[in-house]
C-alpha angles and dihedrals in degrees: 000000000000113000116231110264121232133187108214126196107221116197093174087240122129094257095053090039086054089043099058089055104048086052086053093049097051094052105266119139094231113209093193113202133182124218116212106216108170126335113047109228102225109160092269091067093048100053096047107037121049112238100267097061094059095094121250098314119061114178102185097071093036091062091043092059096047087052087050091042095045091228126132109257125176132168121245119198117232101162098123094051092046088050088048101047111014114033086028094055092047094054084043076057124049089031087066090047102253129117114248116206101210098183080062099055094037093061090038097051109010124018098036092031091046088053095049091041089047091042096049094044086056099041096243121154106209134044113192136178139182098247118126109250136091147214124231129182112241119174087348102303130100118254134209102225137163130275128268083242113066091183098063093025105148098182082116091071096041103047094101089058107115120257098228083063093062097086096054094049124104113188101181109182081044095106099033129088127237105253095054088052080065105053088051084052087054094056099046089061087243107164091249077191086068107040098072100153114243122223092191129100113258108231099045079038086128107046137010119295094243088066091052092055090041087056104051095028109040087168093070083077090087104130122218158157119324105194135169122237091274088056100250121144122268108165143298119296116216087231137306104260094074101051125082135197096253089031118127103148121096093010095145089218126119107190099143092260133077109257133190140200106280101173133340116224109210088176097054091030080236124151112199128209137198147146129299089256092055093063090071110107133171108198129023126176117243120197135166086065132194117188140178095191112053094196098083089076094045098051127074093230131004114191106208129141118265132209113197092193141000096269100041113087111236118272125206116251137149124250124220129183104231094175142338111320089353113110116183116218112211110191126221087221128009119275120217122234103002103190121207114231084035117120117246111193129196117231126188102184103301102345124093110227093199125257150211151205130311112245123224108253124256 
């Protein structure tokens, strides 16, 4: 009898790693690819950077675990379609004042769509990663829900995938816990001392963000207007591009009082500023949608729980339609610091609703 196929993307981190044998345990004839995102790994890099500075996709261990593991694994560059819609997206961004989340947008238009491209052009039937989330059926239709481990859930970063590929999609260590990941990682002879997990993004890993953006948009360095909420002067912004609502460090303003990013005014090239208490906000607009449950936009009011951002735990809200594709999120209670161009994603219990973008504010 023919075992089930799956194509399997391998980061080389300890999740994917995990993943691939836990496939291979249950049967599957694993097929492991990496996708080359950003730096590419030649020897030099090896011999002069550790594992886990080498940016979200390193080869080496994942070679390595397909060799442990006896399973065909190849690296696929994906460089061009990373720079296009990923890197492209967060200057776009960040130029316009907003806050791009490119974790989002890698899983939604390169890493998750390569695979199923890749996958379809091959013929194979599944496409799984290491990520922690799961899928459930639920009235006979797959579901995208969270993680066992609500600690490590990464649903956030995976509610833009498209519903018709749930079916397809395998999440091993999604119903695992941690710890346990760990223990498989044990057993396979990974270097635990080299697989730190990185909460940077992977392709400003080595400097802040805002260097990144100064060095492949010069142009973000337009100086302008730093203003309270009642609109008085405060002091001069480097740019816009490199303030965001929350934000107090590196301000530049000296008023006797400790002051944060309010909003950020790409049109009047305007940065406000106010106290901790005035980034507390109750409702927000979200557009560019993708749901899993249409009836958000068919019902008058939807209560779910909402996250605003990874690190944030999920608040309840309700959820209105205002206007083709626009929902409206009012929370139950306010929010600080809601950042347009942010994901806010729709939780009921486990499963994830669907979400969308974060709107400037009026």
């Amino acid at each position: 009898m023919d075992r089930p196929t799956v194509l399997l993307g391998m980061s080389g981190g300890v999740d994917s790693s995990v993943a691939a044998a836990l496939l291979v345990r249950r049967g599957y004839d694993v097929h492991g690819v990496t996708l080359q995102v950003w730096e590419h790994e030649d020897e030099t890099v090896a011999a002069s950077k550790k594992w886990q500075e080498r940016g979200c996709c390193k080869v080496g261990i994942a070679r390595h675990v397909a060799g442990r593991l006896q399973i065909p694994h190849e690296v696929i560059d994906t460089r061009s379609r990373f720079h296009r819609a990923v890197i492209d997206d967060f200057l776009a961004g960040y130029m316009a004042g907003t806050t791009p989340n490119p974790c989002v947008r890698c899983n939604e238009r390169v890493k998750l769509r390569s695979l199923i491209d890749l996958a379809d052009a091959r013929g194979i039937q599944y496409v799984a990663t290491g990520h922690y989330v799961q899928t459930v059926c639920e009235d006979g239709l797959r579901r995208l829900h969270r993680a066992e481990d609500s600690r490590k859930d990464q649903s956030y970063f995976l509610y833009r995938i498209q519903g018709a590929w749930l079916p397809r999609l395998l999440f091993p260590v999604g119903a695992l816990q941690k710890a346990d990941v760990w223990a498989e990682a044990e057993a396979l002879g990974l270097p635990a001392d080299e697989l730190k997990e990185s909460q940077e993004i992977c392709f400003v890993s080595h400097g802040d963000y805002r260097t990144f953006i100064e060095k492949e948009k010069p142009e973000a360095k337009r100086p302008g207007r730093m203003v309270d909420e009642h609109g008085r002067y405060l002091g001069e912004h480097e740019g816009i591009a490199f303030y965001t609502p929350g934000q107090r460090r590196g301000l530049g303003v000296a008023v006797g009082e400790r002051l944060y990013v309010r909003e950020v005014h790409a049109a009047t090239n305007t940065v406000i500023l106010g106290r901790e208490e005035s980034l507390q906000r109750s409702t927000c607009e979200v557009a560019d949608l993708n749901l899993f449950d249409d009836t958000l936009l068919a019902r008058d009011a939807t209560p779910a729980e909402v996250k605003i951002r990874y690190a944030t735990p999920a608040a309840p809200a309700t959820v209105r339609p205002i206007g083709p594709g626009r929902l409206r999120i009012d929370f139950d209670s306010p929010q600080r610091a809601l950042g347009p161009g942010q994901s806010a994603v729709f939780y009921r219990g486990g499963a994830v609703l669907g979400g969308g973008i974060i709107q400037p504010f009026a």
